[in-house]
Backbone as CSV, one residue per row, in Angstrom:
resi,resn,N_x,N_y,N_z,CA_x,CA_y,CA_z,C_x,C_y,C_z
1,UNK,-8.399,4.394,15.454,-8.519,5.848,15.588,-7.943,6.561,14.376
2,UNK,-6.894,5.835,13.633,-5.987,6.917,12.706,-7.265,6.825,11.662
3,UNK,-8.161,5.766,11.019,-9.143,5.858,10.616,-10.385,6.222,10.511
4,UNK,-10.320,6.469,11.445,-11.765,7.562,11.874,-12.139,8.673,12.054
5,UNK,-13.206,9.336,11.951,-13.150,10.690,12.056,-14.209,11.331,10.181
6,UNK,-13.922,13.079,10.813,-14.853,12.986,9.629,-14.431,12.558,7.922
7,UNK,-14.857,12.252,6.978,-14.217,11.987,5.783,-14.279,12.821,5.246
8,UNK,-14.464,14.305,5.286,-14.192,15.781,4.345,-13.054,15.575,4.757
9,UNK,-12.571,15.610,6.276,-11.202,16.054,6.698,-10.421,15.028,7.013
10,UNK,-9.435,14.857,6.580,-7.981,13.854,6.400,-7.314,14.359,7.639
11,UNK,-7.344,14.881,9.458,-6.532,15.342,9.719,-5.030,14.646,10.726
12,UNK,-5.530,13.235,10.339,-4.320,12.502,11.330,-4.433,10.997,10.634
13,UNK,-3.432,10.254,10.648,-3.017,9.201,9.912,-1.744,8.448,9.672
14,UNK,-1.641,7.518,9.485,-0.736,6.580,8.872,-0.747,6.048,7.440
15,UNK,-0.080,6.351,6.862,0.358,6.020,5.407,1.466,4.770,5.373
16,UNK,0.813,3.381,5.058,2.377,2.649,4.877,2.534,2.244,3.224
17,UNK,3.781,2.485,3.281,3.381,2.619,1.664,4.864,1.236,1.466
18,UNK,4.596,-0.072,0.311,5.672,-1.090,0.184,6.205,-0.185,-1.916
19,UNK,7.575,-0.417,-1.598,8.108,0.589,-2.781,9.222,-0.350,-2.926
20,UNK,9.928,0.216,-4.258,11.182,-0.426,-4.638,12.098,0.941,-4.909
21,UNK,13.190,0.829,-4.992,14.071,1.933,-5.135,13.894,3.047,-5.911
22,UNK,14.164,2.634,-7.175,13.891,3.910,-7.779,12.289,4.419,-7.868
23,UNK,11.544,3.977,-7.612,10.191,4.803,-7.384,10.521,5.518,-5.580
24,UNK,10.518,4.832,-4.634,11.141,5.514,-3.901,12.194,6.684,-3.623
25,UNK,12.982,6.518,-4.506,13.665,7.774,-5.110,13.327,8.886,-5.564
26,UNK,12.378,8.913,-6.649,11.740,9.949,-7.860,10.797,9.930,-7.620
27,UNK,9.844,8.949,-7.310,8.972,9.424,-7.399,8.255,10.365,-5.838
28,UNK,8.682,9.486,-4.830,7.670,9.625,-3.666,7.885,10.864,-3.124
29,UNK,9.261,11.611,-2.576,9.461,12.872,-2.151,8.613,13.747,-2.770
30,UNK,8.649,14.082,-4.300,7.633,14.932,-4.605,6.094,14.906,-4.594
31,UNK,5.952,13.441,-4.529,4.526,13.531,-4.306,3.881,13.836,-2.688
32,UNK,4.935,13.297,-1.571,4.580,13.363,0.026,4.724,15.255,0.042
33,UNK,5.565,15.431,-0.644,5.925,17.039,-0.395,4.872,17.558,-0.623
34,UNK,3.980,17.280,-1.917,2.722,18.164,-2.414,1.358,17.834,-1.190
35,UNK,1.771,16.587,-1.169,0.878,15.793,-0.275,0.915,16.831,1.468
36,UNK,1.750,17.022,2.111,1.698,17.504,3.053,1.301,18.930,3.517
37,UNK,1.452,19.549,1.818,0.916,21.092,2.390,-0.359,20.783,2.477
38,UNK,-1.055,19.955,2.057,-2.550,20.271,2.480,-3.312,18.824,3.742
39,UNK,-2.361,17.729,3.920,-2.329,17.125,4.945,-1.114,17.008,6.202
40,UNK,-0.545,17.835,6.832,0.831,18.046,7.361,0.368,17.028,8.737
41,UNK,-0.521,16.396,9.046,-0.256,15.448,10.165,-0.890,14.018,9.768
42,UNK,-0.439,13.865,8.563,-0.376,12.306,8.205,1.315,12.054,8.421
43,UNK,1.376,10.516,8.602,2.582,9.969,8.841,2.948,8.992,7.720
44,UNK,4.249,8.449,7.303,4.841,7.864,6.408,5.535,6.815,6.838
45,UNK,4.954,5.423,6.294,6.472,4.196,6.818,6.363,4.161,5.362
46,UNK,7.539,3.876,4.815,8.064,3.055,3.634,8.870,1.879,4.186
47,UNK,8.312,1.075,3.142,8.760,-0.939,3.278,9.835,-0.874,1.943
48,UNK,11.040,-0.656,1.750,11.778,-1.426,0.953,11.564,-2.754,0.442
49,UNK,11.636,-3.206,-0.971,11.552,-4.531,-1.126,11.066,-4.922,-2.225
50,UNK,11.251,-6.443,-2.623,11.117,-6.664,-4.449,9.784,-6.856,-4.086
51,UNK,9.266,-7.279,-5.609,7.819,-7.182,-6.559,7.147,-8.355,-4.929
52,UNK,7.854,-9.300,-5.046,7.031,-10.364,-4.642,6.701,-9.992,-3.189
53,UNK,7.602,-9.261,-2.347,7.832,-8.839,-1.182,6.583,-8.008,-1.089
54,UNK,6.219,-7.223,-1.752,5.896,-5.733,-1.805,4.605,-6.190,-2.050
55,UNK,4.105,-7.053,-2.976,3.328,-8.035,-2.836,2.131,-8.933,-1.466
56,UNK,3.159,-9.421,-1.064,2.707,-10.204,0.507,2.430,-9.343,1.162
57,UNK,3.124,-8.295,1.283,2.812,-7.105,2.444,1.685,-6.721,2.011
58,UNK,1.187,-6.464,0.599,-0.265,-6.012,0.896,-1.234,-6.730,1.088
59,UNK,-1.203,-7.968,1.246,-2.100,-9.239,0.816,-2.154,-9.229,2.290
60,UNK,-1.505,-9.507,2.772,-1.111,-9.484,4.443,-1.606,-8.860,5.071
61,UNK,-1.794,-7.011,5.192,-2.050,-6.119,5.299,-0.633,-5.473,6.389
62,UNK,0.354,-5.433,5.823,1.479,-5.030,6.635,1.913,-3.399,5.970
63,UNK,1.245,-3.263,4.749,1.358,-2.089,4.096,-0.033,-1.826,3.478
64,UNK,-0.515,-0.138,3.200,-1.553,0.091,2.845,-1.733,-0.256,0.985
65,UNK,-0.479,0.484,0.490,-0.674,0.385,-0.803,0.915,0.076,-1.162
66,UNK,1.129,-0.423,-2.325,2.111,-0.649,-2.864,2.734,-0.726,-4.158
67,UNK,4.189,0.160,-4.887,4.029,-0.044,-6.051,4.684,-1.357,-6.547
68,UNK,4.090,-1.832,-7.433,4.221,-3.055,-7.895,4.883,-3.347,-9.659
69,UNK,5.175,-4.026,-10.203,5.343,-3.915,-11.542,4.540,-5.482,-12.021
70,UNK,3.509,-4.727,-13.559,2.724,-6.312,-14.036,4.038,-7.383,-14.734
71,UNK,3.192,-8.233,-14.499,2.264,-8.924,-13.559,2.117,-9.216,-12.370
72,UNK,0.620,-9.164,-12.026,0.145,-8.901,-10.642,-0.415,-10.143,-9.744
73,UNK,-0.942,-10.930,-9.007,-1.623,-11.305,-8.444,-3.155,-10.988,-8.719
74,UNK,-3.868,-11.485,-9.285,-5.383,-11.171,-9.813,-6.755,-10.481,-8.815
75,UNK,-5.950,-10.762,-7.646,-7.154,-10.469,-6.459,-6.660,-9.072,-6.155
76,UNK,-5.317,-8.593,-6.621,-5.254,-7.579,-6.114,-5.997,-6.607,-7.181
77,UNK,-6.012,-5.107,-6.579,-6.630,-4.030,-7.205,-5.551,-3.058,-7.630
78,UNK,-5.115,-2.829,-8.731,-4.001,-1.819,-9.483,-4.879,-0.999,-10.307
79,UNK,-4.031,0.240,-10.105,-3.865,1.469,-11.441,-2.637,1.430,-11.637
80,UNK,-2.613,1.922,-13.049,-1.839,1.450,-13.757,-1.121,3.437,-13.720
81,UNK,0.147,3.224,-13.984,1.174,4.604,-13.834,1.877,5.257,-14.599
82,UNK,2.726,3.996,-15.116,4.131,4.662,-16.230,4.179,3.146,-17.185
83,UNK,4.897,3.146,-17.774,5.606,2.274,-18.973,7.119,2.654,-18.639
84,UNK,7.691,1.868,-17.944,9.359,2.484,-17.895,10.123,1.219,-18.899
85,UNK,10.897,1.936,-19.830,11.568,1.139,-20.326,13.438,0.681,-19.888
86,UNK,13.319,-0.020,-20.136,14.837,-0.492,-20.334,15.597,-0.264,-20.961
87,UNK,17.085,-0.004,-20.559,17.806,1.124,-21.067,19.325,0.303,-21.288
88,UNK,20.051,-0.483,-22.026,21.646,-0.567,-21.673,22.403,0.186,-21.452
89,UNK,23.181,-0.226,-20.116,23.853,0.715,-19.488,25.885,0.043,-19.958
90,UNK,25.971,1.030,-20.208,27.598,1.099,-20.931,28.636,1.983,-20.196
91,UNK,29.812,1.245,-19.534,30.991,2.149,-19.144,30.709,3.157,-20.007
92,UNK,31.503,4.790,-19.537,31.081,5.828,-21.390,31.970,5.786,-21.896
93,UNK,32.928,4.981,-21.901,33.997,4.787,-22.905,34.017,3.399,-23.715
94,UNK,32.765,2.965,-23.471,33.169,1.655,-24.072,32.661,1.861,-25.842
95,UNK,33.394,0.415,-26.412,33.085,0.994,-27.883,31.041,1.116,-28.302
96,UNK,30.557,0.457,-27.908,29.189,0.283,-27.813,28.512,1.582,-27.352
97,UNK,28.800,2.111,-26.716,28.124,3.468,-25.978,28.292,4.479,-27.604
98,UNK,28.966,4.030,-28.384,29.108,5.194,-29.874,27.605,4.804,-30.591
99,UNK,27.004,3.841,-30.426,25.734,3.350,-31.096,24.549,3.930,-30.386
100,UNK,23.600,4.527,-31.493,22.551,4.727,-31.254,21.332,3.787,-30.161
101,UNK,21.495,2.806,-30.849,20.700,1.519,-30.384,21.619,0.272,-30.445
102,UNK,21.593,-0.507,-29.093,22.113,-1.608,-28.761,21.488,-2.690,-29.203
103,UNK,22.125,-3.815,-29.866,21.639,-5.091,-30.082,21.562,-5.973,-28.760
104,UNK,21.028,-6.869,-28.778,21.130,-7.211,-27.735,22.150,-8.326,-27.583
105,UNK,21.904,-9.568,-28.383,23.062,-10.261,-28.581,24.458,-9.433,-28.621
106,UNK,24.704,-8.373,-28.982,26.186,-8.165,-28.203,25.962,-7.071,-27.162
107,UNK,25.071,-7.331,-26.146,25.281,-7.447,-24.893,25.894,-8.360,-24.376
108,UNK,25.113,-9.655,-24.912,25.637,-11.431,-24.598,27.207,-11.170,-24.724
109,UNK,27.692,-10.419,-25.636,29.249,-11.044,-25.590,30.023,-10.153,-24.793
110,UNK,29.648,-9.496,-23.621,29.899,-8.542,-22.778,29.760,-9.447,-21.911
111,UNK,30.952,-9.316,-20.674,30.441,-9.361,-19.104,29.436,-8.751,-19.135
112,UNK,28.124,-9.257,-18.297,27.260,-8.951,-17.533,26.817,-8.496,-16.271
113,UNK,26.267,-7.935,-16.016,25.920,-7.120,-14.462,24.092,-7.208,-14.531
114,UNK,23.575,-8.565,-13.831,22.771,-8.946,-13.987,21.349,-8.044,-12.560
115,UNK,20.808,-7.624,-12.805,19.567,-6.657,-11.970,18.753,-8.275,-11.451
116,UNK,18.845,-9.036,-10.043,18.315,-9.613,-9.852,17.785,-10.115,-8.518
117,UNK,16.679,-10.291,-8.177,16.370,-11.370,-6.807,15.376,-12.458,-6.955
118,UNK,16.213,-13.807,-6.287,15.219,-14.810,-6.006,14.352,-15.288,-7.293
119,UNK,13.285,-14.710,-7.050,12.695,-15.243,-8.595,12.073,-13.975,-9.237
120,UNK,12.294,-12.761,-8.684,12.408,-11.724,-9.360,13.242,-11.683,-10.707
121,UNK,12.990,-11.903,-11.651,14.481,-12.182,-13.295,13.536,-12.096,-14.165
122,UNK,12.396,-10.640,-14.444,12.261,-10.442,-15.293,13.247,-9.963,-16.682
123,UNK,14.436,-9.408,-16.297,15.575,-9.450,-17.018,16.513,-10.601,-17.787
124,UNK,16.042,-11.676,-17.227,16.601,-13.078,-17.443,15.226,-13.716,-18.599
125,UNK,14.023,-13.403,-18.196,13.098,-14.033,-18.869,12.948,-12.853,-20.120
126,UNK,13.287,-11.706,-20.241,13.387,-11.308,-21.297,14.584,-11.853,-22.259
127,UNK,15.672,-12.066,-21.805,16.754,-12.666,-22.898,16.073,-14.259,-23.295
128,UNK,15.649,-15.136,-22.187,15.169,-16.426,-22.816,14.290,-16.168,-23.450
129,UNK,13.545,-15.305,-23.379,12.444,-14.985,-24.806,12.600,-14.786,-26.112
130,UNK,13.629,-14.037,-26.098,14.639,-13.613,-27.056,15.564,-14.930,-27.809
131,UNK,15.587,-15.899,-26.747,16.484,-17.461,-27.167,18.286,-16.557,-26.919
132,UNK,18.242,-15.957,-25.861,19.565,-15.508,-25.687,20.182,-15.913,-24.454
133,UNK,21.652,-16.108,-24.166,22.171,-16.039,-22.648,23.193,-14.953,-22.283
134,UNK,22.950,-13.453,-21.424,23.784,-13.149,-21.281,24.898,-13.759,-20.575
135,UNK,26.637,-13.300,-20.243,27.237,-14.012,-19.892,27.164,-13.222,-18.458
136,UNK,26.679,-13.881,-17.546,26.190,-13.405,-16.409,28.071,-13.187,-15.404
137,UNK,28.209,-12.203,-15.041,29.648,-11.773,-14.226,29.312,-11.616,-12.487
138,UNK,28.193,-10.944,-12.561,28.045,-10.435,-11.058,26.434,-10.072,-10.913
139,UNK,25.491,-10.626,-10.053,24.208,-10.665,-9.977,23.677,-9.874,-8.825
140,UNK,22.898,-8.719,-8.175,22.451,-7.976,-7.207,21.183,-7.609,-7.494
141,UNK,20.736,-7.337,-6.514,19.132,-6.472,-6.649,19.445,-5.186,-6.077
142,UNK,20.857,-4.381,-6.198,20.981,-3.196,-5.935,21.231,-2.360,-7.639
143,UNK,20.228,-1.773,-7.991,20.520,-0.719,-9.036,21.620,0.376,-8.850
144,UNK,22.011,0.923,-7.633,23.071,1.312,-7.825,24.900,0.843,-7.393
145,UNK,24.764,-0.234,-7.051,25.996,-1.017,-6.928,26.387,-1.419,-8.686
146,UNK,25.189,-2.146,-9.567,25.142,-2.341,-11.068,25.829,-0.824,-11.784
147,UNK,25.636,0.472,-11.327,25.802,1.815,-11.889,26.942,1.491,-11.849
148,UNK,27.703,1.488,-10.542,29.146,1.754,-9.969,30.105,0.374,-10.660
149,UNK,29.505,-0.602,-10.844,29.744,-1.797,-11.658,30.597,-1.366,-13.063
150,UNK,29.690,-1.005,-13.157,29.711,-0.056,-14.848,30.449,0.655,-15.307
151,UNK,30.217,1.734,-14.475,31.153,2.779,-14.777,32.869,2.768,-14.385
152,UNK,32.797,1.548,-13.854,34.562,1.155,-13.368,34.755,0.171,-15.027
153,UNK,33.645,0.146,-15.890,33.817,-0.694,-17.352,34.457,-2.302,-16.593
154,UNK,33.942,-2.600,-15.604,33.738,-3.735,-15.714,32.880,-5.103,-16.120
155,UNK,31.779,-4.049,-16.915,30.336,-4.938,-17.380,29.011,-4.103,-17.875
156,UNK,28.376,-4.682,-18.489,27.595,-4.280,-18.945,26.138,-4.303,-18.231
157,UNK,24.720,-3.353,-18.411,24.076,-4.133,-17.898,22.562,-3.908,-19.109
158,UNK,21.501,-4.056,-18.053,20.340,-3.348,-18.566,19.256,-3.304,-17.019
159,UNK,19.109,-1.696,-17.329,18.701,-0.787,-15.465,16.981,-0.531,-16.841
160,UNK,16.101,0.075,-15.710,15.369,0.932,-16.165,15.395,1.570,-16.281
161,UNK,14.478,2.592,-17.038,14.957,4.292,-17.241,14.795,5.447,-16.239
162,UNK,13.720,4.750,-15.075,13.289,5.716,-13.984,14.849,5.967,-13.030
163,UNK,15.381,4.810,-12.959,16.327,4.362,-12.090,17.578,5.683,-12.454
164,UNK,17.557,5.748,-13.749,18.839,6.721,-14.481,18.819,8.104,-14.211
165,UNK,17.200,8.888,-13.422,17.045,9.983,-13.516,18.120,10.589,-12.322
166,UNK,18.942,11.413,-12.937,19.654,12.056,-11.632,20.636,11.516,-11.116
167,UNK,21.434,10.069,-11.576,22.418,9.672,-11.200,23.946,10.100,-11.011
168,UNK,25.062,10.202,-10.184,25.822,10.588,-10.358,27.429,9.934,-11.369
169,UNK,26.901,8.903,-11.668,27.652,7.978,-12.264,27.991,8.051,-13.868
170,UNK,29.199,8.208,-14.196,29.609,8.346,-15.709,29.435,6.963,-16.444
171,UNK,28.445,6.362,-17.232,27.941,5.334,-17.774,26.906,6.275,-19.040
172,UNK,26.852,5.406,-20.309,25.978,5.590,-21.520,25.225,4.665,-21.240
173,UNK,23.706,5.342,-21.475,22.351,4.420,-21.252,21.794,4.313,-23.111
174,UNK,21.438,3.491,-23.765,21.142,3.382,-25.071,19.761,2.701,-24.851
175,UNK,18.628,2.706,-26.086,17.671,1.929,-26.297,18.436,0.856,-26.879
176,UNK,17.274,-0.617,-26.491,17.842,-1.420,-27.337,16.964,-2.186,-28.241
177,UNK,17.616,-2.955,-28.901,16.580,-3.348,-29.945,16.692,-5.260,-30.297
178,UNK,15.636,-5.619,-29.497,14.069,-5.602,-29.262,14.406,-4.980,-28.357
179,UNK,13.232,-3.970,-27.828,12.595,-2.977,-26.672,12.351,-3.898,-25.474
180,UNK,12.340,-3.380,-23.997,11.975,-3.831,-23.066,11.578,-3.105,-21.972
181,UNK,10.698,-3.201,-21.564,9.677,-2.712,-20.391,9.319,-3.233,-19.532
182,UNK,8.811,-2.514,-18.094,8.141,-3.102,-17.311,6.596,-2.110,-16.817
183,UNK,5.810,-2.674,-16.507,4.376,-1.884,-16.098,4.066,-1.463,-15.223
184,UNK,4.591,0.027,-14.501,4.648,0.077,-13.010,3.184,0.684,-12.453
185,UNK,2.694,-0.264,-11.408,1.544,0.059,-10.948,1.555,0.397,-9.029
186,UNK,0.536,0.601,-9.151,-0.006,0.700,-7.439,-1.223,0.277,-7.498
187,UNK,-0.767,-0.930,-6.487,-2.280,-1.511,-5.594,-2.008,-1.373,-4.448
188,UNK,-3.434,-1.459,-3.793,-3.782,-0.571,-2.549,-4.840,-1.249,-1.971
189,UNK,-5.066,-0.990,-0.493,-6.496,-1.284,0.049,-6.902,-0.352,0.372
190,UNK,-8.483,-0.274,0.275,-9.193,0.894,0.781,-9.380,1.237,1.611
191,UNK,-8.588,2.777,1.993,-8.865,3.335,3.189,-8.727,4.809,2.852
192,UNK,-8.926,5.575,3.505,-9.494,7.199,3.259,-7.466,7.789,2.986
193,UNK,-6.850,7.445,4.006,-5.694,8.113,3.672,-5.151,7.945,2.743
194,UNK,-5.371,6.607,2.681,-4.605,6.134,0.757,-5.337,6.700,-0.445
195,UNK,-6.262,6.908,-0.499,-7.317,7.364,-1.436,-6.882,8.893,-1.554
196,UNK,-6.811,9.546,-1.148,-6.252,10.926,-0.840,-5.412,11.050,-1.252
197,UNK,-3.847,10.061,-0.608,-3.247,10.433,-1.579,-2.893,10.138,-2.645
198,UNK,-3.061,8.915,-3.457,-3.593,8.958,-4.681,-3.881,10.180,-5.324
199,UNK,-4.549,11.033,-5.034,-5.135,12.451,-5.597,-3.563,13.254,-6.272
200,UNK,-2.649,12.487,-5.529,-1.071,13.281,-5.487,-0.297,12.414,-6.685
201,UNK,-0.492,11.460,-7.180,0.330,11.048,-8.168,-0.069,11.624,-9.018
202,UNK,1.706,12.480,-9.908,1.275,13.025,-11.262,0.712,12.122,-12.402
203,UNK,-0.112,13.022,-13.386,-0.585,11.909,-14.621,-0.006,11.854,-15.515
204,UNK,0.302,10.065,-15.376,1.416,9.836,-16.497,0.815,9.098,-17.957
């Protein structure tokens, strides 16, 4: 029933949408907000959870659409969103936070505050790319436990840049050099409510 009906009019529905934090954060409020003045009796589940998680759920069909970061699973269907880069994050008193741009090797000679789950370590496979080891101190898949990490200057890390918007935490975020990114997308299955709102993500 939440699917049916005429397709000019969107007027009842379920939206499940699989997200990770900071897009959940920044991005989604403003887009459901724009989204509702002109659909106000669609409904919202959000699924917390990493790439791979967020993943299964759509393959599964436990969520409609989901944002994801490349690389993807090939069967699925993505548009592509932002380029968020990676940012080192520095107690703001530490001597490193005075530099424009961070090396990365002396990150390595910093405690570390490692952004990780399971086999989620795109952060890990960027330093072995590099032929580097940070000295790993304390490992989470919470971006803001890593903030609070930080800013007590007990370690260093590297967050994304979406993650930094609006934080309340006293920490210096620097580019570093080599650059690092991730490709944040949304795949989805087709259905009229998801398609719609789609219409609501700003163009990035």
């Amino acid at each position: 029933m939440q699917q049916a009906g005429d397709v000019k009019e969107l007027t009842a529905g379920l939206i499940r949408i699989g997200t990770f934090s900071s897009v959940a954060t920044h991005w989604l409020p403003s887009i459901i907000r724009e989204f509702q003045k002109d659909y106000p009796n669609i409904e919202y589940e959000f699924l917390l959870g990493d790439y791979r998680e967020i993943e299964a759920w759509i393959r599964e069909g436990q969520v409609d659409c989901g944002f994801l970061c490349l690389p993807v699973r090939p069967d699925l269907d993505t548009i592509f969103l932002e380029r968020d880069d990676f940012l080192a994050i520095l107690p703001a008193t530490h001597p490193l936070a005075q530099e424009e741009r961070i090396f990365l090797d002396a990150l390595c000679k910093e405690p570390f505050l490692m952004l990780e789950k399971d086999k989620n370590a795109e952060i890990t496979d960027f330093f072995r790319r590099e032929g580097l080891s940070p000295n790993v101190r304390f490992t989470t898949w919470d971006d803001y436990a890593i903030l609070s990490i930080a800013e007590s200057g007990l370690g260093v890390s590297l967050l994304p840049r979406l993650i930094l918007k609006r934080i309340p935490y006293q920490v210096a975020a620097r580019e570093t050099v080599p650059s690092f990114h991730r490709d944040i997308v949304l795949a989805l299955r087709d259905r009229l409510a998801v398609r719609r709102f789609l219409e609501y993500l700003p163009h990035r």
